[in-house]
N, C-alpha and C positions, 0 to 999 in steps of 0.2 A: 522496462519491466514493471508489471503492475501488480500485484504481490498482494491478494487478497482480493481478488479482482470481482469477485460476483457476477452477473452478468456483463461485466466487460465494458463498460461505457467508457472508461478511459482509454484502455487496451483501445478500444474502436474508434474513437476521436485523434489520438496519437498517428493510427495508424494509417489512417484518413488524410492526419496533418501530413505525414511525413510517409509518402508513399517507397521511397527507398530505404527507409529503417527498419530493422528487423526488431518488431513489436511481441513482445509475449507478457502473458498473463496465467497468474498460477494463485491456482485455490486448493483449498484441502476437499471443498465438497465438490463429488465427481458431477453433481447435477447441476449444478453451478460452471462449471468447466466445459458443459455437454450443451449449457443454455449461451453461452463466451462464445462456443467454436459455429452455433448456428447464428446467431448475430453479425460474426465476422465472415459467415459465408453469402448471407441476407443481404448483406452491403460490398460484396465482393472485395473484401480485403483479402488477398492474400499474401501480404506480411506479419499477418496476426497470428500468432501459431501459443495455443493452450495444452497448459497442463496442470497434472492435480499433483499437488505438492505440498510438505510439508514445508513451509519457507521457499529457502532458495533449493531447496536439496534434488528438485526435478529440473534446474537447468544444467543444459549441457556444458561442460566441464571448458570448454574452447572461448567461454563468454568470458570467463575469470580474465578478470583486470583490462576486461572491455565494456562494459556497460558505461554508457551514459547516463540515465537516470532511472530510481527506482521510486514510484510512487505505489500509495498504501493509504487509504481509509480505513483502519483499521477498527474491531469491534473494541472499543473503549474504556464501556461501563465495568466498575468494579463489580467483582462477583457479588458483594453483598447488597449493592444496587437493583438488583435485576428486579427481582420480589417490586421496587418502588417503580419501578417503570410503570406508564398507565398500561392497563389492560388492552387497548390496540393496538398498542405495541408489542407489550411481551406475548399477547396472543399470535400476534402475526408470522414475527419475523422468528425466522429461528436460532434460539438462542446463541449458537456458533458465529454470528451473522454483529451480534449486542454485547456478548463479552469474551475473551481469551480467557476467561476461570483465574487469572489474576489478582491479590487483592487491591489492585490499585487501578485497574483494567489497561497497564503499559504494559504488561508482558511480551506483548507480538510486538511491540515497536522497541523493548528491548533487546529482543531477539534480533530484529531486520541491525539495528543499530549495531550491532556487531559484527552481523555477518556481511553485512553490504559492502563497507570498505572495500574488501578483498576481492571483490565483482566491479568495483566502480576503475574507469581510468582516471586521469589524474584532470582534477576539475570536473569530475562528476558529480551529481546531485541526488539527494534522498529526500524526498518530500512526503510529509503525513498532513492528510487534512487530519485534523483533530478540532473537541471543540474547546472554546475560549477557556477555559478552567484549566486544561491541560497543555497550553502551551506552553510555559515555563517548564515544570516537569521532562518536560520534549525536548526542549532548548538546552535543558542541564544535562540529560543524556546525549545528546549529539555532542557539546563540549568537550564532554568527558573523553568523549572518542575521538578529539582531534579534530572534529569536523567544523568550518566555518559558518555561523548560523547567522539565519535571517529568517524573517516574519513577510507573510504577507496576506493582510489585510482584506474583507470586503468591500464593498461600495456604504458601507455603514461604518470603517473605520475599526472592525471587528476582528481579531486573529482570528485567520481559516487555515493556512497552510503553513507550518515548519520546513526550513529547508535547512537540510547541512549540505555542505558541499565540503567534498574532499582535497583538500589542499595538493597544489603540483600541476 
């Protein structure tokens, strides 16, 4: 499950990898979701299957306490950041894309962080790239929820992706 998924490049790499898994991606923006489902047609995945979702609230109810792993890039920046972003940035990308209106920009990942357990089976994983500043933060809410955390690094030695896994 790839859960803020944008254009889908994980959703479509997973899906690629693992041609017998049943792969989905859920975004809130429908054109985002609409750009997912022509990607994964382009490459002829057809275990990729999208929708527009607030969280997890658009998958079907039969995944509960079957998922394997839920990954999420999630938009970050604290709300009162956005304003500092450089101009080709904040021009570009659309704001929904740079912050969850958060004041600390974890709000989506404490959202997922709660609700994921209850979707995951037992030894499943929840992974957030985030960046370096925000890995602790990440690591203390996974904790929190019981989850077993681990880091893991770039080729520069850098935290890139938090992982909790679900104990069992």
């Amino acid at each position: 499950m790839d859960v803020a998924c944008g254009a889908a490049p994980v959703a479509c790499a997973v899906a690629d990898a693992l041609p017998s898994a049943e792969v989905w991606g859920l975004d809130i923006d429908p054109a985002a979701v609409a750009l997912s489902r022509a990607n994964a047609r382009r490459n002829r995945l057809g275990n990729a299957h999208f929708k527009v979702s607030d969280l997890l609230a658009g998958l079907p109810r039969r995944l509960r306490g079957e998922v394997g792993a839920f990954t999420m890039h999630p938009p970050y920046v604290a709300r009162r950041e956005v304003r500092a972003l450089p101009r080709e940035i904040r021009g570009f990308e659309p704001r929904h894309t740079l912050t969850d209106g958060s004041p600390d920009g974890l709000g989506l990942v404490r959202d997922l962080v709660e609700e994921a357990p209850g979707w995951l089976r037992g030894g499943g994983v929840l992974l957030f790239e985030v960046a370096p500043y925000l890995s602790r933060p990440v690591q203390a809410l996974m904790r929190r929820a019981d989850l077993e955390v681990t880091v893991q690094a770039d080729p520069g030695g850098i935290t890139r992706v938090v992982v909790g896994r679900l104990r069992g």
